[in-house]
Phi, psi and omega in degrees: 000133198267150189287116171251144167306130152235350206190140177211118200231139176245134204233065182287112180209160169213092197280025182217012171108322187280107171303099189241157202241108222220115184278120154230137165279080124323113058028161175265015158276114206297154152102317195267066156271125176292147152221181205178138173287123176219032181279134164243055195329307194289007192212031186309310180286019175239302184274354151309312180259014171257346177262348172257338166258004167232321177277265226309308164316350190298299204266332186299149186055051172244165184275114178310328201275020190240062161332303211275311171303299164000273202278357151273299175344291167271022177284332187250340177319307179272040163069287190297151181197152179093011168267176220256300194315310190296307164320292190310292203298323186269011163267334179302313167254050159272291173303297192314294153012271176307307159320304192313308194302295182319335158298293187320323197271352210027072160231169171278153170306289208301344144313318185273021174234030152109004154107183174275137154267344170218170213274302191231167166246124187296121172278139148273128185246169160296121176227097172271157167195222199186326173237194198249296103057272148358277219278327163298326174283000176266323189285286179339320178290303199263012140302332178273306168344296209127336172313148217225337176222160159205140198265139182241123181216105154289093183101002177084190165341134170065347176076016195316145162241271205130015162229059151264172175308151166313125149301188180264167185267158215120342216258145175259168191279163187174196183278068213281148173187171190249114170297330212267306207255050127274306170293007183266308183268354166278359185268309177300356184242323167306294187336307172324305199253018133283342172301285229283284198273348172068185195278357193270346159230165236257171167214163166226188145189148194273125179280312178095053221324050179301343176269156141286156191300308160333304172292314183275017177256002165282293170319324161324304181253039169255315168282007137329324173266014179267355194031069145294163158264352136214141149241146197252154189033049178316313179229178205251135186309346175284332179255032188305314185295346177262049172276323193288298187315327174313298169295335178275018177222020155200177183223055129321108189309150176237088162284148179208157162109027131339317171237024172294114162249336153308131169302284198322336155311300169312307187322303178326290174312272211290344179302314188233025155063045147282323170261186182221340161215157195236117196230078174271127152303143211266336163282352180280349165270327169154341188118223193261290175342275192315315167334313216266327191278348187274293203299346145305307154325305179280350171307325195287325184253025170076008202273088175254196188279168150190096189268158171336111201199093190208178183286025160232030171235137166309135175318324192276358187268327177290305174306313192303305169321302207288327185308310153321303134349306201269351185232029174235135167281324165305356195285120184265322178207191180202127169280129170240158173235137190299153173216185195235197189302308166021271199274330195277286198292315170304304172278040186310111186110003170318124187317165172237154178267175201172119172015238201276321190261161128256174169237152178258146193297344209032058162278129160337123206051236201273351169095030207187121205233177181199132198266106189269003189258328187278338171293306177319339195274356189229063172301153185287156176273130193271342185296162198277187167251162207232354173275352180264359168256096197264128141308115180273180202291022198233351189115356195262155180267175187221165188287160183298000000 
């Protein structure tokens, strides 16, 4: 008897503060569920109610094992297609799926995408700060961890201080911040912690496409003597053609695609070798099908992964990754976020961390479950955020 959907349920909780949004996938096999990542954090009650009032009539009484139709299927289902709300709902049972096969099979996902190639996946962590101080005594902490890159950000996004200029009045409110002493001081802060730490551990950093383009291909080569190891989201998915000029004038490594949800965002970018790492959110995409498949992509073309991995992707959206991670030869790094006992009492079996790597349990399918009496206990926050209107000092807004 072939395995049927009977129920598609979206599971919204938020145990570190962060709303994350979570598909199980029931079956008519007692006992037998998927489970699967669907954070859209700024819009979670919009993809909550598109996966219970729309995927679910879709799906019930479909064969769980026909992964591939599936997800073209409900890809075209609202005709309009490829937006981020949509993405999200159909990667959550897009991952559960996959979770499912993996039970069935009792194998790990990354056994069904062709086994493992490494043991573990090498992380990047965060070292924010306020001061050059600040921001050193944070590296100094995860060099002693064992960590091995580490992303450097002064003043958060944008470089916020708290000395900018009076906007004019009038002007609304919002995450105000100077594109010129972002780029002053983000060049002063490498320096700082190439000074301090020398050459021997790796750094990145996120622009957070906070520049015009002309300004982030300066910064580019201005942090040349700094040797990252990436910068990342240098522009905006909109100014994707000045990616090229971007190269051809500095060779500062470029990760991109944080906000992609569309091929045509991607294609270009590795199709004409621009980039150097490729950082899709992997539910803003569609899940683990399209994933697997960009990532074979960027192999051909030299390309490697660092999918999208911050505190607004959910543990079992973290297990997916790293299953992807541990079975692309191509995979260059995973960003990672701390998460606490929390997240830990809700996600039983959340990959772990160990110094410079993480690892996966190799438990059957994504490896990883959700304790739904401990999820009621951390409800989402419903207010909207206030860090995506970000502003420059005259008032205007600019993208987050």
């Amino acid at each position: 008897m072939s395995v049927k959907i009977e129920k598609v349920r979206a599971i919204c909780t938020a145990p570190e503060g962060t709303a994350l949004v979570v598909v199980k996938i029931e079956t008519n096999q007692p006992g037998l569920y998927g489970l699967g990542c669907a954070t859209y954090t700024q819009r979670f009650k919009t993809v909550a109610h598109a996966i219970e009032h729309y995927m679910e009539p879709l799906l019930v009484g479909k064969d769980v094992s026909q992964i591939e139709d599936i997800w073209q299927m409900a890809m075209v289902s609202p005709y309009w297609r490829n937006g981020p709300v949509l993405n999200n709902a159909l990667s959550g049972v897009d991952m559960a799926l996959w979770d499912i096969k993996g039970k069935m099979a009792n194998m790990p996902v990354y056994d069904l995408l062709g086994g493992k190639v490494r043991e573990a996946a090498r992380v990047y962590r965060h070292a924010d700060g306020k001061t050059l101080e600040e921001v050193g005594d944070r590296v100094q902490h995860f060099i002693e961890q064992g960590v091995q890159v580490i992303r450097l950000q002064f003043h958060g996004y944008g470089g916020r201080d708290g000395k900018l200029p009076d906007p004019p009045d009038g002007a609304c409110g919002g995450a105000y911040y100077d594109p010129l002493s972002y780029q002053l001081n983000t060049v002063k802060l490498f320096e700082a912690m190439r000074e301090r730490f020398g050459f021997n551990i790796e750094f990145c950093h996120d622009t957070h496409e906070r520049l015009e383009p002309i300004e982030a291909i300066r910064l580019a080569k201005e942090l040349e003597p700094c040797r990252l190891f990436f910068l990342e989201d240098a522009l905006a998915p909109e100014q994707i053609d000045w990616f090229e000029r971007m190269r051809q004038q500095t060779h500062t490594p470029i990760a991109m695609g944080e906000l992609f949800t569309h091929p045509q965002e991607w294609l270009p970018l590795i199709s004409n070798r621009l980039i150097d790492f490729i950082r899709v959110h992997i539910s803003a995409m569609g899940g683990i099908t399209p994933a697997r498949k960009l990532a074979l992509l960027c192999e051909a073309f030299s390309v490697r992964t660092a999918w999208h991995g911050p505190g607004d992707v959910s543990p079992i959206g973290h297990a997916a990754n790293m299953h992807l991670n541990l079975s692309s030869w191509n995979f260059g790094i995973q960003e990672w976020s701390h998460w606490t006992e929390k997240s830990e009492s809700v996600f039983p079996g959340c990959p772990e961390l160990r110094g410079a790597y993480v690892y996966l349990n190799g438990k059957p399918g994504l490896g990883i479950d959700i304790d739904e009496t401990e999820a009621k206990k951390y409800p989402c926050n419903e207010a909207l955020p206030t860090w995506t209107n970000a502003r420059r000092p005259d008032g205007t807004l600019a993208r987050p």
